[in-house]
N, CA, C and O atoms as a DFTB+ gen file, in Angstrom:
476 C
 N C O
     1  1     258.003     233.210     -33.778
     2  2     258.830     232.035     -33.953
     3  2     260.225     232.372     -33.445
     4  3     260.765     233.410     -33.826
     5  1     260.950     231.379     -32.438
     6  2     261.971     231.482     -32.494
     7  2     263.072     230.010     -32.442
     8  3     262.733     228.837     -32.286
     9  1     264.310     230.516     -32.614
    10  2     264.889     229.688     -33.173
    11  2     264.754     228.131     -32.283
    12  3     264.635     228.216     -31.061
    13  1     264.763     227.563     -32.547
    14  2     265.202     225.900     -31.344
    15  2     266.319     225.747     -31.058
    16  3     266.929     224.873     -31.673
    17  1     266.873     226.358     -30.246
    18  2     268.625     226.361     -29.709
    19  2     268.492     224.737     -29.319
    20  3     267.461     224.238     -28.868
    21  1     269.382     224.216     -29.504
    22  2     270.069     223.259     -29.096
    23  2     270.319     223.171     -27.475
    24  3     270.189     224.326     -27.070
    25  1     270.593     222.386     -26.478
    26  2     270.640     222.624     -24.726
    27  2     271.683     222.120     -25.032
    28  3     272.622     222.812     -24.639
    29  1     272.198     220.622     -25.910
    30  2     273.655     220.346     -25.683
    31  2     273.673     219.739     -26.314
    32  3     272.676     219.734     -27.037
    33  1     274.663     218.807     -26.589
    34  2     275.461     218.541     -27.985
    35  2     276.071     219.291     -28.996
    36  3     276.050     220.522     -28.962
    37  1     276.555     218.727     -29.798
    38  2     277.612     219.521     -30.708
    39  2     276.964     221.150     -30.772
    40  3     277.602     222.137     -30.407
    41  1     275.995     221.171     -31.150
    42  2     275.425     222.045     -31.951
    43  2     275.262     223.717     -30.793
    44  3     275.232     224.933     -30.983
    45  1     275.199     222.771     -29.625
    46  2     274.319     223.731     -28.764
    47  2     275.628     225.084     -28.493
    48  3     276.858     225.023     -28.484
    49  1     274.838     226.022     -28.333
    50  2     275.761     227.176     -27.829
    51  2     276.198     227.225     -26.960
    52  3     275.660     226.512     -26.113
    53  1     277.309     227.954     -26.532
    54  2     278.069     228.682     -25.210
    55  2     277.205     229.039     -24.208
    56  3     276.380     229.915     -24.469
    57  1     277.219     228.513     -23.041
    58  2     276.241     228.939     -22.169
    59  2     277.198     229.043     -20.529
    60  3     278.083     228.269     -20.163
    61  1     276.646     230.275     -19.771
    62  2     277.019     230.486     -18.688
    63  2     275.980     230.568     -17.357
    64  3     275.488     231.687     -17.215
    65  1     275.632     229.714     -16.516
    66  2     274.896     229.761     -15.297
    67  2     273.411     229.931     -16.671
    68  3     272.605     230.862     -16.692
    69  1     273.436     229.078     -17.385
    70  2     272.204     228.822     -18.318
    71  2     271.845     230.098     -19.521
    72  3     270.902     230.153     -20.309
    73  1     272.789     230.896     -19.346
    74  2     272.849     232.004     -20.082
    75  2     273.717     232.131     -21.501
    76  3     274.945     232.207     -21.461
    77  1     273.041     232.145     -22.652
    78  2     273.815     232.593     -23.924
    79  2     275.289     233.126     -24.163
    80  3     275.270     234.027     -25.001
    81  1     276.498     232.863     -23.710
    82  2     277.553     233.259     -23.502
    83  2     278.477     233.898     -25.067
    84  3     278.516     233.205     -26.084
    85  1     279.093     235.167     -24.993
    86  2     279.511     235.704     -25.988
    87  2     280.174     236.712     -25.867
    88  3     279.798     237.852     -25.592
    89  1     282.014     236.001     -26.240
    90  2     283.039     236.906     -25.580
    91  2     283.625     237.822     -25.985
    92  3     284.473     238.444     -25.346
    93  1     283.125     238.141     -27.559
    94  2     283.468     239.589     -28.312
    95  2     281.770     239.519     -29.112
    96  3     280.973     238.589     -29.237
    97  1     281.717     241.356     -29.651
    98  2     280.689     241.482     -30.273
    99  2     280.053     240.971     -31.546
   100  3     278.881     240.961     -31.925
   101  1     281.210     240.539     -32.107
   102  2     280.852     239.842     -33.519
   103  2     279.987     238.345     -33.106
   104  3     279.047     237.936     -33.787
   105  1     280.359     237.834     -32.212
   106  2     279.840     236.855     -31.791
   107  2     278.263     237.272     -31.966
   108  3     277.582     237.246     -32.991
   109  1     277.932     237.632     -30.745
   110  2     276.327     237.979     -29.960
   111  2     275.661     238.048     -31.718
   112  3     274.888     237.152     -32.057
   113  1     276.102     239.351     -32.905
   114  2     275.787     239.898     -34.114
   115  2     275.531     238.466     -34.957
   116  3     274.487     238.211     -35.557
   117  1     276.552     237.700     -34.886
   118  2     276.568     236.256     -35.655
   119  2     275.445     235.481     -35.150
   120  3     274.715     234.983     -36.008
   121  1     275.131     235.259     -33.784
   122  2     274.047     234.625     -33.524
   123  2     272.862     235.741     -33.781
   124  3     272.513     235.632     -34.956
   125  1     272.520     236.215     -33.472
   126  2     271.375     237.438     -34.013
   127  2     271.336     237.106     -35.264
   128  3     270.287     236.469     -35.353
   129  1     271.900     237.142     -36.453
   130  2     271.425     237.365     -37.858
   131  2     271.327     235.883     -37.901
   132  3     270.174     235.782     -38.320
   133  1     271.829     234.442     -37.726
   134  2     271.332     233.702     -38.248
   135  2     270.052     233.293     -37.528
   136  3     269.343     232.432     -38.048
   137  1     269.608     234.008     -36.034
   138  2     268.136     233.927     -35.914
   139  2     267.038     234.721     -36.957
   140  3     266.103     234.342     -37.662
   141  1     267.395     235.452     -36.789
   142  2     266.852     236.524     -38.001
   143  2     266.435     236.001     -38.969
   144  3     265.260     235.910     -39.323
   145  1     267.403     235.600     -39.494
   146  2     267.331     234.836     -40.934
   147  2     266.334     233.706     -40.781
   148  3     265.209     233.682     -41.281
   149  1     266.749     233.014     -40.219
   150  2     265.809     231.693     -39.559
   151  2     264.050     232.101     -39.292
   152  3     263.065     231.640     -39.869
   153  1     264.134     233.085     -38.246
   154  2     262.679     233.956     -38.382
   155  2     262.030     234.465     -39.828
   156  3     260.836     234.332     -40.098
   157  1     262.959     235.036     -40.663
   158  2     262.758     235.500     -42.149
   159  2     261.977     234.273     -42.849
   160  3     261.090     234.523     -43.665
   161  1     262.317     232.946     -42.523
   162  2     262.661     231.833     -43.362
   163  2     263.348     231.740     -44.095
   164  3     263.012     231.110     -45.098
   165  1     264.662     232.297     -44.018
   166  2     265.675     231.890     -45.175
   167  2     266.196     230.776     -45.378
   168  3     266.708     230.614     -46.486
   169  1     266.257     229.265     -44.057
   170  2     266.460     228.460     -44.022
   171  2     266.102     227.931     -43.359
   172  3     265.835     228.731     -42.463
   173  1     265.775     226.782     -42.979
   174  2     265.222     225.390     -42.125
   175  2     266.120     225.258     -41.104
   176  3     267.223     224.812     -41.417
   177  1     265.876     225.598     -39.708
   178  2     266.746     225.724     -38.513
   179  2     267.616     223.626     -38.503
   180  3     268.792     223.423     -38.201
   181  1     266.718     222.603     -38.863
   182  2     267.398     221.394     -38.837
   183  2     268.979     221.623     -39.860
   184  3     270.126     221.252     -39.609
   185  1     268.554     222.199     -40.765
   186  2     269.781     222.355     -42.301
   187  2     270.717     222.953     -41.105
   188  3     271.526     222.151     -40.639
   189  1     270.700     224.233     -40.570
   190  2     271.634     224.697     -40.163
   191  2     272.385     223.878     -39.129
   192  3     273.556     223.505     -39.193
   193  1     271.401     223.645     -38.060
   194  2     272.253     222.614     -37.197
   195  2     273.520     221.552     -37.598
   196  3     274.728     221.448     -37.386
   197  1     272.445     220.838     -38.315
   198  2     273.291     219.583     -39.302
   199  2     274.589     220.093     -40.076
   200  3     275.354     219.198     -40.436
   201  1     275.024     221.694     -40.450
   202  2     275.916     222.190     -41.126
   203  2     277.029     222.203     -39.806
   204  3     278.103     221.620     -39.658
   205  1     276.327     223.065     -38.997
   206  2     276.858     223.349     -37.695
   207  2     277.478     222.352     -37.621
   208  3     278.603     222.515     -38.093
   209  1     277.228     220.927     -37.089
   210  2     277.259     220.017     -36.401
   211  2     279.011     219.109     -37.542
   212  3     279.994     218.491     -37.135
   213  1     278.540     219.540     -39.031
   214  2     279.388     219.463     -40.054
   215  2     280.938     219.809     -39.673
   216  3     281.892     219.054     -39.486
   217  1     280.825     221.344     -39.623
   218  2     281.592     222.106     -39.252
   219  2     282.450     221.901     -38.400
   220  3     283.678     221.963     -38.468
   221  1     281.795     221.660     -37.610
   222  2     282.802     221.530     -35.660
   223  2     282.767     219.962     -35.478
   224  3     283.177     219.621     -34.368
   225  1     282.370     218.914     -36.312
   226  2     283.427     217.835     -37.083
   227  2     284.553     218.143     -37.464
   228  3     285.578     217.947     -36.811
   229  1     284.492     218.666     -38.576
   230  2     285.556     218.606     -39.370
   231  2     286.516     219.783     -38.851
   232  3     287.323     220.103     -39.723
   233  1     286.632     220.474     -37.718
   234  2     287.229     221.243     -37.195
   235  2     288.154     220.228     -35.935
   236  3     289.306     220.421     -35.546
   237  1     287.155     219.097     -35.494
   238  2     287.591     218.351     -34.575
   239  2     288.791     217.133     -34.964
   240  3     289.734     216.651     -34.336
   241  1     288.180     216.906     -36.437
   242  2     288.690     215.785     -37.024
   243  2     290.353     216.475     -37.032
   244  3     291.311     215.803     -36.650
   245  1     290.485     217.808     -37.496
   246  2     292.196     218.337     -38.230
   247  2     292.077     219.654     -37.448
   248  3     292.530     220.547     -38.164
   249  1     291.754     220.022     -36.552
   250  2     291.581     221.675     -35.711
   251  2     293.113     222.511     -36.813
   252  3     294.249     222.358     -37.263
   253  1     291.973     223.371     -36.698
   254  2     292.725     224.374     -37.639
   255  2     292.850     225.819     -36.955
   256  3     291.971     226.648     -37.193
   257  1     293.845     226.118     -36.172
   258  2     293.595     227.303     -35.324
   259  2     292.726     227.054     -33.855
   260  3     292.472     226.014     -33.247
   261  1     292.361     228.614     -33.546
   262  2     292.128     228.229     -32.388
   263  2     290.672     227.872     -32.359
   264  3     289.777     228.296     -33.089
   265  1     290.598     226.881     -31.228
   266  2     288.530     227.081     -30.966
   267  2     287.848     228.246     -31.175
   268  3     288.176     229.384     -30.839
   269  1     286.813     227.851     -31.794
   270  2     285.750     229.384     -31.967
   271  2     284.767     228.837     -32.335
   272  3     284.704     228.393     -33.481
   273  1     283.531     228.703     -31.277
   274  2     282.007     228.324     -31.728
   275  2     281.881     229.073     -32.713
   276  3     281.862     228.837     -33.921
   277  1     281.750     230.460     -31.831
   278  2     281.169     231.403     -33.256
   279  2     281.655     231.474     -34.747
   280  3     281.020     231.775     -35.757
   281  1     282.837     231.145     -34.604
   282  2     282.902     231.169     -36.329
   283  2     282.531     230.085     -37.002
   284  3     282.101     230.206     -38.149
   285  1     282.665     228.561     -36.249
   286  2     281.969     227.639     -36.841
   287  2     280.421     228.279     -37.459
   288  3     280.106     228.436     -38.639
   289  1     279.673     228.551     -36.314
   290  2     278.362     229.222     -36.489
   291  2     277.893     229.555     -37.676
   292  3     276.958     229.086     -38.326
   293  1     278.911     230.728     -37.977
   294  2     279.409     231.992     -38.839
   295  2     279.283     231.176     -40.417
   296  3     278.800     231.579     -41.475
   297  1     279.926     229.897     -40.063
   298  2     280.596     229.275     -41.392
   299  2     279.570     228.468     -42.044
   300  3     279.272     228.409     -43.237
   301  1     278.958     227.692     -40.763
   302  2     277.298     226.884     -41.174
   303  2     276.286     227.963     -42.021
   304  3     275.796     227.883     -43.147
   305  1     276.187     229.154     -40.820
   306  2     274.880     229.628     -41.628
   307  2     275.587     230.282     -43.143
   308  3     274.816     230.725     -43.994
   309  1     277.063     230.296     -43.375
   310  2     276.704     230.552     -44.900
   311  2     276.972     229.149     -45.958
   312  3     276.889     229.316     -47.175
   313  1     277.237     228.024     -45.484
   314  2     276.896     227.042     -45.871
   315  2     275.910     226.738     -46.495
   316  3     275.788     226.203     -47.598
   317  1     274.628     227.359     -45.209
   318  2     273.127     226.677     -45.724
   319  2     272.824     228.142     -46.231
   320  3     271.646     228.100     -46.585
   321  1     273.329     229.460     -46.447
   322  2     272.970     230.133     -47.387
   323  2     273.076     230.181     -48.445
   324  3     272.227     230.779     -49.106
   325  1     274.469     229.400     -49.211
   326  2     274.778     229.267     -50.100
   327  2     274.457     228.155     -50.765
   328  3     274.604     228.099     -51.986
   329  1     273.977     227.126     -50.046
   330  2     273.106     225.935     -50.531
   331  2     271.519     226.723     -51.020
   332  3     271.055     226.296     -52.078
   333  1     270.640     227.924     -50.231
   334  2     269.763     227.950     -50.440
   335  2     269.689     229.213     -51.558
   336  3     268.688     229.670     -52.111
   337  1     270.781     229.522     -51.664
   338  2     270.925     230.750     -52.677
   339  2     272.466     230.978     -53.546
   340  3     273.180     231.949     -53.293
   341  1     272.812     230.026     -54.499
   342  2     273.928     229.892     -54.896
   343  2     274.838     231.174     -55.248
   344  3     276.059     231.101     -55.387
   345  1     274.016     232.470     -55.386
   346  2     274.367     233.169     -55.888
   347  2     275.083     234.047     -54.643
   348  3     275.992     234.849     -54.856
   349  1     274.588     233.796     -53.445
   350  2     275.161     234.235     -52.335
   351  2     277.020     234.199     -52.514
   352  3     277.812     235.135     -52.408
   353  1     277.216     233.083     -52.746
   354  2     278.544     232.497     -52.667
   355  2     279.303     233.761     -53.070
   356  3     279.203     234.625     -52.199
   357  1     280.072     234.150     -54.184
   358  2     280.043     234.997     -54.774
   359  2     280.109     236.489     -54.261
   360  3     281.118     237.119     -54.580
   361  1     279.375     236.976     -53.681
   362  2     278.940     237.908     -52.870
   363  2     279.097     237.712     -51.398
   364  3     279.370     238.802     -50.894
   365  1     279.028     236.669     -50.421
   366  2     279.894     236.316     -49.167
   367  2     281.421     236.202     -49.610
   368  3     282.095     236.645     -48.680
   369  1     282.169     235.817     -50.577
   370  2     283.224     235.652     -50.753
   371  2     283.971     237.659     -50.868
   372  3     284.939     238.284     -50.435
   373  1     283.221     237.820     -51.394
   374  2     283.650     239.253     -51.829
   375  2     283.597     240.098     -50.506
   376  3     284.564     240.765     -50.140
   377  1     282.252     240.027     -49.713
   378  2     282.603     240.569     -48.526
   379  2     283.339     240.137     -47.554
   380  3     283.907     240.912     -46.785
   381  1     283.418     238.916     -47.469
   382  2     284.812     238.018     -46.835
   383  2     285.675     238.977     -47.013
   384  3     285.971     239.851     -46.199
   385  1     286.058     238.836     -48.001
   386  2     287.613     239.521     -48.588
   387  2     287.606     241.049     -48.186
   388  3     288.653     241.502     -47.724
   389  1     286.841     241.631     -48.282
   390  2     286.883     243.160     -48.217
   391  2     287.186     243.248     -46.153
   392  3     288.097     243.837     -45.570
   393  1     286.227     242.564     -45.646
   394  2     286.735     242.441     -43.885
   395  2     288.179     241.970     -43.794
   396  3     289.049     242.594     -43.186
   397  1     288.359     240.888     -44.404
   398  2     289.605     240.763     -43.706
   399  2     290.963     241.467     -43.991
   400  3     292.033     240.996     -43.605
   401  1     290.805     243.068     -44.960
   402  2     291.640     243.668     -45.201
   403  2     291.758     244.559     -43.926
   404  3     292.819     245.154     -43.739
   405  1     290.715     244.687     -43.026
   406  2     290.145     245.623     -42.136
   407  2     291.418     245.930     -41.094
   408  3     292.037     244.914     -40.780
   409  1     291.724     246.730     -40.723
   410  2     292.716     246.451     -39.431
   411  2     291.912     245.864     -38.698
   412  3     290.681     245.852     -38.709
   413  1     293.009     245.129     -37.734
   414  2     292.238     244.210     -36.355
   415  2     291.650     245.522     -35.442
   416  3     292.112     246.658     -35.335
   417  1     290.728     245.049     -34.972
   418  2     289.968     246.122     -33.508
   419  2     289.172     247.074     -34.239
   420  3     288.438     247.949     -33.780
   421  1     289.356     246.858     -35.140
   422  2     288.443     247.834     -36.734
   423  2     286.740     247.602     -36.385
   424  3     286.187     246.718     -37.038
   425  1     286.118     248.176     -35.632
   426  2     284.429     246.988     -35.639
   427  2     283.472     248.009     -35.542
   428  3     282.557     248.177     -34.736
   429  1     283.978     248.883     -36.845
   430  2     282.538     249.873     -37.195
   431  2     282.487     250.094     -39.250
   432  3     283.391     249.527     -39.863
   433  1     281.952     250.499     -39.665
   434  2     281.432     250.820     -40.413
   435  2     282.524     252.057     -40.856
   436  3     282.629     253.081     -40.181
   437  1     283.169     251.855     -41.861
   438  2     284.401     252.458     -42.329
   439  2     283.536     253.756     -42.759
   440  3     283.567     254.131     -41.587
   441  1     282.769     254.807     -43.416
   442  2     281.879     255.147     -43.873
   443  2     281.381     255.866     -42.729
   444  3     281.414     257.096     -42.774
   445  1     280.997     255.378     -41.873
   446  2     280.663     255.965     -40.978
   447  2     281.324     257.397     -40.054
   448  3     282.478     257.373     -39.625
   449  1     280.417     258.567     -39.852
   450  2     280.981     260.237     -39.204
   451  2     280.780     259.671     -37.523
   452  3     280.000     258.814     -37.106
   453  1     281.450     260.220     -37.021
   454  2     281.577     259.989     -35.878
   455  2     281.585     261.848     -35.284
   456  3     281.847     262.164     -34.123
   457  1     281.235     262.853     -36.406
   458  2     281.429     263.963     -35.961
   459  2     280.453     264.076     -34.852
   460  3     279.771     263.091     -34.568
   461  1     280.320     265.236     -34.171
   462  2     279.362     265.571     -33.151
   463  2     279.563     264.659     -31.545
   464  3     278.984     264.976     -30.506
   465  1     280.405     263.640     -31.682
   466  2     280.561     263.258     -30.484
   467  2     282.012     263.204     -29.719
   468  3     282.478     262.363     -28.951
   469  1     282.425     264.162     -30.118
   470  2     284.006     264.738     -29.212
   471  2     285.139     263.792     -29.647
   472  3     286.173     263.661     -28.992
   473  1     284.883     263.154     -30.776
   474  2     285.800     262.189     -30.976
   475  2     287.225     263.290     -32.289
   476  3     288.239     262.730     -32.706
């Protein structure tokens, strides 16, 4: 199973010469896990769209910052996670908070040895 991307309208993704387009790594990671998830069945690919589609409304209606599919994305699939698992909330909020203490350009795993490779 895979996901039903959207070709166009609100919903549909960034695309280049028909290709999946994605201009930092968090992006590409954001679309990956809410396929994932979607493959898992954690949610009904229509729910997400329709959140999606929510989202980048109400982004259009009062734009708040700059454009960013992906975080709309980002923001739907925990929408319909937190619709399908209330308890999520709670626990996305907490890891929310703990990233955005991160320094900027920060995009590994704090925890993580990096010994053995000349660094």
């Amino acid at each position: 199973m895979s996901a039903p991307l959207a070709v166009d309208g609100p919903a549909a993704p960034p695309r280049s010469n028909g290709e999946l387009l994605f201009t930092a790594p968090w992006e590409s990671r954001a679309f990956g896990m809410a396929v994932a998830l979607y493959e898992a069945d954690a949610f009904a690919w229509p729910d997400f769209q329709q959140a999606l589609i929510a989202r980048i409304a109400a982004w259009e209606a009062a734009p708040a910052g700059e454009w960013s599919y992906y975080a709309h994305w980002l923001a739907a699939l925990e929408d319909v996670l937190v619709r399908t698992d209330p308890a999520l909330a709670e626990a996305l909020g907490e890891r929310a908070a703990a990233l955005a203490t991160r320094t900027p350009g920060h995009d590994h795993d704090e925890h993580r040895s990096d010994h053995g490779h000349g660094h």
